[in-house]
VEXDREN-2710 file (C-alpha; in Angstrom, 1 decimal):
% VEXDREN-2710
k/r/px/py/pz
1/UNK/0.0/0.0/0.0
2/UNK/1.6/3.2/-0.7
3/UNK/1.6/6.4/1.6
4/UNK/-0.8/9.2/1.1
5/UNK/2.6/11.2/0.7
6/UNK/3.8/9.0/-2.2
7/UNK/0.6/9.6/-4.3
8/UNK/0.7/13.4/-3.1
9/UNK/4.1/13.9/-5.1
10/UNK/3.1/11.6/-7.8
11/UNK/0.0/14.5/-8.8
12/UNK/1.7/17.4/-7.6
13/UNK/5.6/16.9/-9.2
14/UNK/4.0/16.3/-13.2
15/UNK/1.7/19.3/-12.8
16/UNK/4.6/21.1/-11.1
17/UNK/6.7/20.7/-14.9
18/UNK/3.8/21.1/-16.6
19/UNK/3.3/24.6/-14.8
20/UNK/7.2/25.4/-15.5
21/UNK/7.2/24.1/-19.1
22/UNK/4.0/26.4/-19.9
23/UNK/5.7/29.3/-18.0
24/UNK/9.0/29.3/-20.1
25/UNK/7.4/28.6/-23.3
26/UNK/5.3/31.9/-22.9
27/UNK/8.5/33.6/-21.2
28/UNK/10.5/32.6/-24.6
29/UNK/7.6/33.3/-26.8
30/UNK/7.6/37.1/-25.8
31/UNK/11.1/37.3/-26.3
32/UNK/11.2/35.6/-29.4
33/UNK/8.5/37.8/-30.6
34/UNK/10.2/41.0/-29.3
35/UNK/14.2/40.0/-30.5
36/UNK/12.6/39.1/-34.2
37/UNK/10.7/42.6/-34.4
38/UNK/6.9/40.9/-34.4
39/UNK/5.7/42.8/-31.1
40/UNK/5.9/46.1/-32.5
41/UNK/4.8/47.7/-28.9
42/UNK/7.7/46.2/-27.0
43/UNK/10.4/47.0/-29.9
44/UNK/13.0/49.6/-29.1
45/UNK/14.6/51.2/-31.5
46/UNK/18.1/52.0/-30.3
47/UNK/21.0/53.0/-32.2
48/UNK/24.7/55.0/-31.3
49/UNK/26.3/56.1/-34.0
50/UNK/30.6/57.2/-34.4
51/UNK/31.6/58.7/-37.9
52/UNK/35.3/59.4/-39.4
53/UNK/33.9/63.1/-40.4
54/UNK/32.2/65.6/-38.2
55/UNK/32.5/67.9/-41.5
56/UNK/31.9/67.4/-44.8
57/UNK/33.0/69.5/-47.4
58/UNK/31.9/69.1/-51.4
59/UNK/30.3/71.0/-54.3
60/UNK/26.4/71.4/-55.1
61/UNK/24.6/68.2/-56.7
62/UNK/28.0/66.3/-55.6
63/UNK/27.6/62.2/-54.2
64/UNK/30.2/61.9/-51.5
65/UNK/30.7/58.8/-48.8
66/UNK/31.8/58.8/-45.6
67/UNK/31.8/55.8/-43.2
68/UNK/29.5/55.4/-40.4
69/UNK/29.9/53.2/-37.6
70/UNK/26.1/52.6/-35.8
71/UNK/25.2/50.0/-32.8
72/UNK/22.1/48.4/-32.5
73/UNK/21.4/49.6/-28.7
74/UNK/17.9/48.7/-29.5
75/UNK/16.4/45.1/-28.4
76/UNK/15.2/43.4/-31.9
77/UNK/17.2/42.3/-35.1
78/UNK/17.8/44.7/-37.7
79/UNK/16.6/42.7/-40.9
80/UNK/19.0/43.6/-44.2
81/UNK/16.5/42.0/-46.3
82/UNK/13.2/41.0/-46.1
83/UNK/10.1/42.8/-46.5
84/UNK/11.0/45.7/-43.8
85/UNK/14.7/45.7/-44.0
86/UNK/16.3/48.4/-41.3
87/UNK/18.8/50.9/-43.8
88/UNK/21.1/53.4/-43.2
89/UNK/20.0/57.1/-44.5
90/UNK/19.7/60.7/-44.2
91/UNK/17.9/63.5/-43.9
92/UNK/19.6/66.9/-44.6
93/UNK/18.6/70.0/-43.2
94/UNK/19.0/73.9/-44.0
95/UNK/20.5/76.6/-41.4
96/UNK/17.3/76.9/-40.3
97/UNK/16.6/72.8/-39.6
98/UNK/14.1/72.7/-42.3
99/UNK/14.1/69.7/-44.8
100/UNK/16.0/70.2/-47.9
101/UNK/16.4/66.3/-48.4
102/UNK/13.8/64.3/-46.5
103/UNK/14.5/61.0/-48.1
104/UNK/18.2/59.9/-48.6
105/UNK/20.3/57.3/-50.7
106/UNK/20.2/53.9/-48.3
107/UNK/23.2/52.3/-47.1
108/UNK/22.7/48.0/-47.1
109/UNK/23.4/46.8/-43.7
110/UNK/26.0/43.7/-44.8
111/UNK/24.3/41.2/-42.5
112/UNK/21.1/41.2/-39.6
113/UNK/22.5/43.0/-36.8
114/UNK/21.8/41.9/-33.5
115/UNK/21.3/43.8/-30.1
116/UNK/24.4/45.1/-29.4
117/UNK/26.3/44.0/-32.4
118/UNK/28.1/47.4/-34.9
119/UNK/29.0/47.6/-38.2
120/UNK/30.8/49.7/-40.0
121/UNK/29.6/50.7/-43.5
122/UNK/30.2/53.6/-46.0
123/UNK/27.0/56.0/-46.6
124/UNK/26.9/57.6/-49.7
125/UNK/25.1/61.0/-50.1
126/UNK/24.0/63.4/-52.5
127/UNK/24.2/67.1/-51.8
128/UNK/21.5/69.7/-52.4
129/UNK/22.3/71.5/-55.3
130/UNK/22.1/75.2/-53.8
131/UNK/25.6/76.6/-52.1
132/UNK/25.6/76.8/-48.5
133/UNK/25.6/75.1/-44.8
134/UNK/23.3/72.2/-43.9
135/UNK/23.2/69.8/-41.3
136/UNK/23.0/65.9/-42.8
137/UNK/20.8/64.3/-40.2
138/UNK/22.1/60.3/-40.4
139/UNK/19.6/57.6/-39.3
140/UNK/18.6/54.3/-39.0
141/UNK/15.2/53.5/-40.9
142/UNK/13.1/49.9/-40.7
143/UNK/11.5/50.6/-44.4
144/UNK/7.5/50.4/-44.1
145/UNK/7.5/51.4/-40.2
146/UNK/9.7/54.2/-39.3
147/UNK/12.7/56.5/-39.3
148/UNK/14.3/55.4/-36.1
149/UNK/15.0/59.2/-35.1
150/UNK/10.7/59.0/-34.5
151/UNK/10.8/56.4/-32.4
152/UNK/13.8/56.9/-30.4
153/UNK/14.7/61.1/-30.9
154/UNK/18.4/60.6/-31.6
155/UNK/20.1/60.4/-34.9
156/UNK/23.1/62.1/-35.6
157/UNK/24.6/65.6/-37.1
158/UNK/27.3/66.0/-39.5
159/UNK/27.7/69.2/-40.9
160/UNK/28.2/70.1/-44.9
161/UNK/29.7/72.9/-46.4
162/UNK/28.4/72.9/-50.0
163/UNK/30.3/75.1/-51.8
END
């Protein structure tokens, strides 16, 4: 005859890893979901960029390259293909931080970069084709969803002399 105890532990200990098993599935389902970019609520879109020029100098309609070096700080993979890839662009602004380019060349991330992973990559721009000073606003963009710089409020400044 067995104990009461014995038949106790047989009930409890399989619902017990049943409770656990159901637990970590919908632990690793949200961050599955999160990591891969499907729970659009919980992304964050992080990014810290470095640059080899704080300046850039170059003549009206010109395409110029410098290299950028950007982090995912964020906590989803940036896609380089696929139907929302994540690009590198710019925007570039007049003295006065109004748009004179909203909508830049894209730089092709060489691989899916994961949370905390960099890369660095050469951006290649075109310059407005009036003379002056601008500011070229660089940026991360998921195509289809958004310029990171809404999500997030940083991007970063490089300034142009075009002249």
């Amino acid at each position: 005859m067995k104990h009461k105890g014995e038949t106790g532990v047989i009930i409890i200990l399989p619902l017990l890893i049943l409770g656990m098993l159901v637990f970590s599935a919908r632990v690793m389902n949200v961050h599955y979901m999160t990591l891969n970019g499907f729970d659009q609520a919980a992304k964050i879109y992080g990014q810290q960029f470095t640059v080899d020029r704080k300046t850039l100098d170059c003549k009206p309609g010109q395409t110029l390259s410098i290299y950028v070096t950007v982090k995912n700080t964020g906590n989803f993979i940036w896609p380089n293909a696929g139907s929302n890839p994540v690009h590198m662009s710019y925007h570039i602004l007049d003295a006065n931080k109004m748009s004179v380019i909203n909508d830049g060349l894209r730089g092709i991330l060489p691989k899916d970069l994961y949370p905390g992973q960099k890369v660095t990559m050469p951006l290649q721009m075109k310059a407005p084709e009036q003379q002056g000073r601008y500011i070229v606003q660089v940026d991360m963009v998921q195509e289809g969803v958004a310029w990171f710089v809404e999500k997030s409020g940083e991007a970063l400044n490089v300034n142009l002399e075009n002249g």
